[in-house]
ZAMARGU-4260 file (C-alpha; in steps of 0.2 Angstrom, whole numbers, plus 5000, padded with zeros to 4 digits):
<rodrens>
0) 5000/5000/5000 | 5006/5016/4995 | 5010/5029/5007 | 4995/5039/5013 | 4982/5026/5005
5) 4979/5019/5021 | 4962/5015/5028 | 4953/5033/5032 | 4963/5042/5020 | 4954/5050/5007
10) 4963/5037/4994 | 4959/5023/5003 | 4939/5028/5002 | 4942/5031/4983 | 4948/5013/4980
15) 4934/5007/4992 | 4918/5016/4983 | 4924/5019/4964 | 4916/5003/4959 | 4919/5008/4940
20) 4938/5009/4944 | 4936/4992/4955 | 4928/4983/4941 | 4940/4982/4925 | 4925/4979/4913
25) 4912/4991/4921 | 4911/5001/4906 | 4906/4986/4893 | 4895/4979/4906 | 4884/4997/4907
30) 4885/4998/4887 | 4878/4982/4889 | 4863/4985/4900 | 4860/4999/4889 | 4857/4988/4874
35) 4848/4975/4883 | 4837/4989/4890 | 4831/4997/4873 | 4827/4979/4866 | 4818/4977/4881
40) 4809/4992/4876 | 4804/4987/4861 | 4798/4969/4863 | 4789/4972/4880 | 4770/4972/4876
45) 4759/4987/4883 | 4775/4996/4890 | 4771/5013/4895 | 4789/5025/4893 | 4793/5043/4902
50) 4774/5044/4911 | 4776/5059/4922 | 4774/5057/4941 | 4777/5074/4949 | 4766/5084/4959
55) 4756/5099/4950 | 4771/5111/4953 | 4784/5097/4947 | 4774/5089/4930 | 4785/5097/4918
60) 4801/5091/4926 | 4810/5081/4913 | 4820/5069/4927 | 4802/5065/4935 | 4797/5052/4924
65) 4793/5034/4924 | 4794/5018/4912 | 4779/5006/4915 | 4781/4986/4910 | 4764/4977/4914
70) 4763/4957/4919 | 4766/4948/4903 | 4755/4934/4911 | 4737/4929/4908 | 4734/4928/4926
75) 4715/4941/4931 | 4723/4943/4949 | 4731/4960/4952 | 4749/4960/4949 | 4762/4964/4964
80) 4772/4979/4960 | 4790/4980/4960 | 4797/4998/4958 | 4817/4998/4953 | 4829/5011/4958
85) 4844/5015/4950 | 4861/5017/4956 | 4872/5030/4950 | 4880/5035/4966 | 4864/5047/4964
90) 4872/5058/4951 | 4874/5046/4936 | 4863/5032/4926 | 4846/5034/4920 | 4830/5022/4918
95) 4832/5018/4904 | 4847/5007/4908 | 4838/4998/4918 | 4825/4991/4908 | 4834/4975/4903
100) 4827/4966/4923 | 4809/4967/4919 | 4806/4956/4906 | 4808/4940/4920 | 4798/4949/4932
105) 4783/4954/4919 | 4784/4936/4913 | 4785/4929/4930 | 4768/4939/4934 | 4773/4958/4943
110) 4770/4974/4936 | 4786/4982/4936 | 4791/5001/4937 | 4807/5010/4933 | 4807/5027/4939
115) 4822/5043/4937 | 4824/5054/4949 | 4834/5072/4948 | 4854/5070/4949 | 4866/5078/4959
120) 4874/5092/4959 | 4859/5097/4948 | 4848/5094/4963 | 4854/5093/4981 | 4854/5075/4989
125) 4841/5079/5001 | 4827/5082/4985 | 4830/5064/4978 | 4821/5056/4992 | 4807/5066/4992
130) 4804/5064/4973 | 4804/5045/4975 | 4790/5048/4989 | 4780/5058/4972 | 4784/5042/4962
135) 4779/5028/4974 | 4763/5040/4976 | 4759/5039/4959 | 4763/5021/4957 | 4750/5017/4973
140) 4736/5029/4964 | 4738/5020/4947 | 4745/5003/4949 | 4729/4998/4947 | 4723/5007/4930
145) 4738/4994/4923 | 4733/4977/4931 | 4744/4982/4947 | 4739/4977/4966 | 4742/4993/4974
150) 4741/4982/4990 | 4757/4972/4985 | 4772/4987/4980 | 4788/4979/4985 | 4804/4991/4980
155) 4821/4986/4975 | 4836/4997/4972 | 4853/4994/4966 | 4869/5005/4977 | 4860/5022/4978
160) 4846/5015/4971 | 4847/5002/4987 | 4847/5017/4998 | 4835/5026/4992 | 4825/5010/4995
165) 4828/5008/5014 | 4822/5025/5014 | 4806/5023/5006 | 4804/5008/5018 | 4804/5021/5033
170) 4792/5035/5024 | 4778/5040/5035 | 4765/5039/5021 | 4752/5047/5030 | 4762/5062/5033
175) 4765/5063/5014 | 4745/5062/5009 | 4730/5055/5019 | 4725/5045/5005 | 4739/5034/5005
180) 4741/5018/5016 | 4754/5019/5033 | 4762/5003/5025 | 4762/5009/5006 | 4779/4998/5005
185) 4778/4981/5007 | 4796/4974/5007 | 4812/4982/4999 | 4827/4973/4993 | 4842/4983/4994
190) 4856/4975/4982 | 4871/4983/4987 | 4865/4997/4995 | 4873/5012/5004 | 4866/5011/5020
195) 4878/5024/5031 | 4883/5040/5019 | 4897/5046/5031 | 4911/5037/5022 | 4906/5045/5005
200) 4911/5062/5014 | 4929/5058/5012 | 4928/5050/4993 | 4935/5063/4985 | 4932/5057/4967
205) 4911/5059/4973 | 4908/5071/4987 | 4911/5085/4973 | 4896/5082/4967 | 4884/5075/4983
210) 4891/5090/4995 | 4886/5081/5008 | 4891/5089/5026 | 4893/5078/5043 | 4875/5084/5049
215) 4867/5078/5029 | 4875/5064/5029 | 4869/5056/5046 | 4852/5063/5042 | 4849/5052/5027
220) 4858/5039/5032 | 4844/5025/5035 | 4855/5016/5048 | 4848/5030/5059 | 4833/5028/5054
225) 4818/5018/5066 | 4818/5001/5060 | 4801/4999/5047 | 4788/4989/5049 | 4790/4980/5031
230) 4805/4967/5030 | 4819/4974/5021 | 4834/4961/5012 | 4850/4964/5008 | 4862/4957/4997
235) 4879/4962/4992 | 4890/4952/4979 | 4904/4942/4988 | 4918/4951/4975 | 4912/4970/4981
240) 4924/4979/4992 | 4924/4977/5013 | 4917/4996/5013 | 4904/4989/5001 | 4901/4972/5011
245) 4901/4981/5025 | 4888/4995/5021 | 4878/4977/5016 | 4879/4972/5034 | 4875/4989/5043
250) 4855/4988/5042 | 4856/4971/5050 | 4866/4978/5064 | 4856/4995/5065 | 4838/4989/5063
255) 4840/4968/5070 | 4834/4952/5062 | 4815/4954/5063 | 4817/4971/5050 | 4831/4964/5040
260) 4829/4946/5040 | 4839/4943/5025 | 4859/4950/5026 | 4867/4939/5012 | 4883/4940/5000
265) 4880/4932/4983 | 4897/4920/4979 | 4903/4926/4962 | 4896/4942/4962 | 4906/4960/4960
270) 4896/4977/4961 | 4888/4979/4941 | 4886/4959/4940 | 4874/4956/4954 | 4861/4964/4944
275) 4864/4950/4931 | 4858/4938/4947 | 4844/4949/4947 | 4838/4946/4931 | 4845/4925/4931
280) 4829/4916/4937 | 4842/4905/4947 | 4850/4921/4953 | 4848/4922/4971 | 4842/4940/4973
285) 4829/4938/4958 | 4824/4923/4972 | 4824/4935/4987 | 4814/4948/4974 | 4800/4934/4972
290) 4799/4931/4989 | 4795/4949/4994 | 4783/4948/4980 | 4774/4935/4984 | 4775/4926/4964
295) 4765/4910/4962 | 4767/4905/4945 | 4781/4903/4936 | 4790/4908/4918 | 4790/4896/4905
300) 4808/4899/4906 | 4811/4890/4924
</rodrens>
């Protein structure tokens, strides 16, 4: 180790978080998710693209949109919803990369929903959140106009996206509007999520663009968050960093085994191909996704 990349050196937190730099391939992996996702696109029927969510004073935000896949099934029972949040470290990626993990859920019976969110430093870190509040909002007044059990939303993230999740899982829905129900979120699977924002402070290849301060960062951090009432999973891929399996670990320890009764690593599994377990039918988290959603039947491709 080179002198003055030890650990709590700012060096030493960009080796552990630059997952691009970590992964030799990261950039042919994301060109791939991109391809996959438009031609996922295109052959998904009844796939609504870039339907507005915001609130009356935010419809015409561009970055407030969502892409809507509907249960490729011939099932008449309401479909479980599964929303996905990007990761990005919250200031890169968009929906439409993300398209390529529905096909498996649709054809597997849920109604799946990608949303985008603002990006940092274009909007602060704070705003995110509470635009993903708007989006699950939108997603329990409509799910149901596009064969989706408003009853049944269970929300996934990926990294940012993973944090974001935990989040949402402690909304106090109520607060938010007095139509919606105090358990809007049913379950939330955070793949590799950030759980503790503190360390990211000291990244210095990131905190450029989140400007998080010592008092921002502890008050959205969800491992200082009450525990939520609806179980949250976590997985991390056995290859990611020990910052990254750590942060995997930290809800666990923060919240107990009754609110996070799954705390797993995935053998095989760096910080972009865990996603690919997400969309394997045999993957493990895709697994721990169908659990949450409760899916009964099964793709003709199992």
């Amino acid at each position: 180790m080179s002198v003055g990349a030890g650990p709590s050196s700012p060096a030493w937190f960009d080796a552990q978080y630059n997952n691009r730099a970590r992964v030799a391939d990261s950039a042919q992996i994301l060109a791939r998710w991109t391809q996959a996702s438009a031609l996922a696109r295109e052959q998904l029927a009844g796939a609504r693209l870039d339907l507005p969510y915001g609130e009356a004073g935010d419809a015409d935000d561009p970055a407030l949109r969502l892409d809507l896949f509907p249960a490729q099934t011939e099932h008449r029972a309401p479909a479980p919803v599964l929303v996905f949040l990007h990761g990005g470290y919250w200031r890169a990626l968009d929906k439409s990369d993300h398209s390529f993990l529905a096909p498996l859920f649709t054809d597997e019976g849920a109604l799946v929903v990608v949303p985008n969110y603002g990006l940092c430093p274009a909007v602060s870190m704070e705003r995110i959140p509470l635009q993903l509040v708007q989006a699950l909002a939108w997603v329990w007044r409509h799910a149901a106009e596009h064969g989706g059990d408003p009853n049944h939303i269970v929300v996934a993230g990926h990294s940012a996206g993973g944090h974001l999740a935990a989040m949402l899982a402690c909304c106090d829905w109520k607060a938010v509007a007095p139509d919606l129900p105090r358990h809007l979120v049913k379950g939330v699977l955070s793949i590799s999520g950030l759980h503790d924002l503190t360390p990211l402070r000291h990244a210095p290849f990131l905190n450029g663009d989140l400007r998080l301060d010592a008092d921002a960062a502890r008050r959205l951090s969800p491992v200082h968050f009450p525990a939520p009432d609806a179980p949250v999973y976590c997985a991390a891929g056995a290859l990611e960093s020990a910052e990254l399996r750590r942060q995997n670990r930290l809800l666990r320890q923060a919240w107990g085994a009754r609110a996070v009764p799954v705390c797993e690593e995935v053998a095989g599994c760096h910080h972009f191909d865990i996603l690919h377990d997400l969309a394997d039918p045999e993957g493990r988290t895709h697994q721990l996704a169908r659990r949450l959603l409760d899916l009964r039947w099964y793709s003709g491709l199992l």
